[in-house]
Every structure is written in C-alpha cells, then in structure tokens.
C-alpha positions, 0 to 999 in steps of 0.5 A: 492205969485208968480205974474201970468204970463201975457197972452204974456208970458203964450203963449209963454211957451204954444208955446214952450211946443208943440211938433208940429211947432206953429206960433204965428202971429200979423197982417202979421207978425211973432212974435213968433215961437217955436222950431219945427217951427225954425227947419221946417221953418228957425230961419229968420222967426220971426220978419218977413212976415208971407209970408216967412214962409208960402206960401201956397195961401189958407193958406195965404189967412185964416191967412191974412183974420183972418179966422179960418180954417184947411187946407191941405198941401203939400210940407213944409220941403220937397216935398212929406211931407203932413201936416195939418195947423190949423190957431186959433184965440188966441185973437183980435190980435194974431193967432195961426198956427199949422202945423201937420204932416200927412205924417206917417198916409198917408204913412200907410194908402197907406201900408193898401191899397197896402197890400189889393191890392197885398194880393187879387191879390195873392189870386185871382191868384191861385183861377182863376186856380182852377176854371177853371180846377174845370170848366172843370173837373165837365163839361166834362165827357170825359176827359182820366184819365191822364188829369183828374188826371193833372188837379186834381194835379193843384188843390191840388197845388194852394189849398196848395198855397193859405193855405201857403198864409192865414197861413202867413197872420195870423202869421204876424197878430199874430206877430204885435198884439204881438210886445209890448211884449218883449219875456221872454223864455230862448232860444238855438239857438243851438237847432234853428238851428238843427231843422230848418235844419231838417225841411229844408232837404227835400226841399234841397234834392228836389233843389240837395242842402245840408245845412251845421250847423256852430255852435259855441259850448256854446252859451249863450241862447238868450231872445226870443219866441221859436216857432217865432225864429224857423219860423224865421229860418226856412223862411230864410233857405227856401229862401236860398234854393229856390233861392240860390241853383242851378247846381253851388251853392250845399250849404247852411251856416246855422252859429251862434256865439256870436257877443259881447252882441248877437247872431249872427244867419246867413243863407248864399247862394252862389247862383245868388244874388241879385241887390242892388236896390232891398235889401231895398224893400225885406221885404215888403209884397209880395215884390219881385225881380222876381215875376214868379220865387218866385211863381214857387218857392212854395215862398209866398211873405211874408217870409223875412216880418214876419222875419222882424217883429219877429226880431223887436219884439226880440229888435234884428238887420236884415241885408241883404247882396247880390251881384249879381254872389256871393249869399245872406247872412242874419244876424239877431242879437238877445240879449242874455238872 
C-alpha cells in the first residue's frame, strides 16, 4: 500500500490545486503560496513577511491576530480590481488566505444597474410627452383642429417610440436567454442581404439615399438563425442610413463575401463618421455618440447592442471601423455552415 501523504504535503497539493490566489501563513510569515498568488502578488512572497504580500490594515490585523474572518478589498493586482480575502484557521499554526475576485460580479451588477437607470430614463422621456399633450387635449375643449391634430401626431409618434424600445428590450432578453445555443439553420446570406435592403428602402428613400448590394455569386450558406441574422442586418442597414446619409453621403454598401473559413457581411456608410474615442462604447445599451440626434433620428439606443449579442451567439467576430469625414463600415463574420 502507498504511505498517505502528511497533512504539509496534503495542503500543499490542495493549495496548488485552487484556482484562486491561497496563502498558507505561519505566524508573520509566508510559507507557501500557490501559483494564482505568485502570479497576483510576486514569486518574493514566500519565505517572506506576510506584510509584503498583504497590506491591507484590517486584513494584516485578522491574520496577525489568527482571527478568522472575511473582508473586502480593493486594489490588489491593479487599482479598480475588488476582492474578497477570506483568512482560515487550517490548524495551531497555519492560516489559509484566500483572495476571491469579485470585481466581474461588481462589474455586472453596475451593468444591471445602469441598464435599469438608462432603460426607465428612456421610457420615461417619451411617457412625460404623451402625458402632457393627453393633459392638454382631455382639458381644453377649445383648441383648433390643427393643433388638435399636432398634439395627436405627437402622441402616436412617442407611443411608437416607446413600443421600438420595449421590442428591442425583449429581442435582446430573447438573445441572451439563447446565447448557449449554437445555431443549427443553413442560412443564404445572399437571401440576408436582399431582404434586408427591401425592408430598408423606404427609410433610405425618406433620408434622399439609396442602398447598394455587393454580393459575391455562390456564397457558401452560413450556420445560423435566420430570423436573428435578418434583424442583425436589418439594424445595421438602419444605422447607416439614419446616421451616414445626408446632402454629401447619397449611398449605402450592403456587401458579402468569403473571408477564408467566414463570411464576411459588411454595411458601409460615407457619412460624418464617428470619433474614435467612441467606437468602443457603441454596443453598449442606449450608448450613443449624440443623444438628440439618435432620438430625432427614430434610433432606440439599442440596435449595434442586440448586433453584438446575435454575433456572440453565431461564434462570429464584429468590427466597427469609422473616421470622422470619411463614414462608418461594420463587418460581421460569421462561420459557414
């Protein structure tokens, strides 16, 4: 039979095998640290004060002390990074310091809350105008019917408004619920494109712009959901023309073509473009570059959002590329079927 192990060696091998940075500590000093922690903290720690590892006064204070507790800090392997360190008792003279990174689940909880914030702030917005002119209509019987049918047009529109938004909060939930599934159609992008530019025309007639197809003959059919693809292409066709189109920038690009294993879809404006610092942020929820413009503009804030989920879900790759004065292209790759 194989001797067992002692408990040093047991611990050390448990140690090892945590994924999270672990600290095995003996009176002031660091006797052991496993990978994540040499790679968080530095390979100098062990054998050394367990001040140089750890600085944080409350935590120094619970491990000097031999006090099991858990605390939250800030700052450890970078300024903004947030952790809980849990400090153990493994026996009378070790102590087991765990260091947890919470600063992904604090990141998303700020998402979930900002989300909620811009999402009622862009509802509210529309409802405070449709209750003031619904005020103003059900208390004054004397207004001309011009007026009358004015304030009615406002209504309607910021009604519609507020339906674009709710649809597009519950195509995005619809999105995300389904992002562990992986596609299984056979799909045309030749198909895509055409009827996505169809359902784009009026608006481009309205914006004195028209929208040109680029497509390559014989396409292989891509793995994917139809019905997403379309709204993916439809949304970016949308953007280029509600914000690349104008008195100097008449056309839209709508383009496909093999891109060695993909497909390539692309949607190119030639319109005011947009500044750099801006790119990153675009697919954020009601991200945008020029808040009075997307909203004058019929945009929700939400179109290059659900673009971005529906390309994560088809294992695809999404670039945005724009210079100001020379318009916005936005390429999508997705993997043939």
């Amino acid at each position: 039979m194989n001797a067992m192990p002692s408990p040093s060696s047991l611990v050390l091998a448990l140690l090892e095998a945590m994924e999270e940075p672990g600290l095995i500590i003996e009176g002031q000093r660091t006797t052991a640290a496993n990978a994540a922690a040499r790679q968080l903290l530095g390979d100098q720690i062990v054998g050394n004060d367990v001040r140089l590892a750890i600085r944080h006064p409350v935590a120094l204070e619970a491990i000097l002390a031999r006090r099991s507790a858990t605390i939250g800090v800030t700052g450890i392997g970078g300024v903004d990074r947030e952790w809980e360190l849990s400090v153990r008792s493994l026996d009378r003279q070790l102590l087991l310091v765990r260091l947890t990174d919470k600063s992904a689940l604090r990141a998303a909880e700020k998402m979930r809350v900002d989300f909620v914030a811009n999402a009622s702030h862009e509802l509210r917005t529309p409802l405070a105008t449709i209750v003031g002119y619904a005020e103003t209509l059900a208390e004054d019987g004397d207004l001309d019917p011009e007026m009358r049918r004015r304030f009615g047009n406002a209504i309607h529109g910021e009604a519609r408004r507020m339906l674009r938004i709710v649809e597009d909060l519950m195509s995005l939930s619809r999105i995300e619920a389904d992002r562990f599934t992986h596609p299984s159609e056979r799909v045309s992008l030749q198909e895509i494109v055409r009827i996505a530019c169809e359902n784009g025309r009026h608006l481009a007639e309205t914006r004195g712009c028209i929208i040109r197809l680029d497509v390559q003959d014989n396409l292989p059919e891509v793995a994917g959901d139809f019905a997403q693809l379309l709204q993916l292409t439809d949304n970016l066709v949308a953007n280029a023309v509600r914000y690349g189109c104008g008195p100097k920038a008449s056309e839209v690009v709508l383009s496909t073509r093999a891109d060695g294993s993909m497909a390539l879809l692309s949607v190119r404006d030639f319109g005011e473009g947009i500044p750099a610092t801006h790119i990153p942020r675009l697919t954020e929820r009601f991200y945008r570059v020029d808040a009075a413009r997307s909203r004058d503009s019929g945009g929700t804030g939400l179109g290059l959002a659900i673009v971005k989920h529906i390309v994560e879900r088809h294992r695809g790759r999404l670039e945005i590329r724009s210079r100001p004065g020379e318009g916005t292209e936005v390429r999508v790759w997705l993997p043939f079927a």
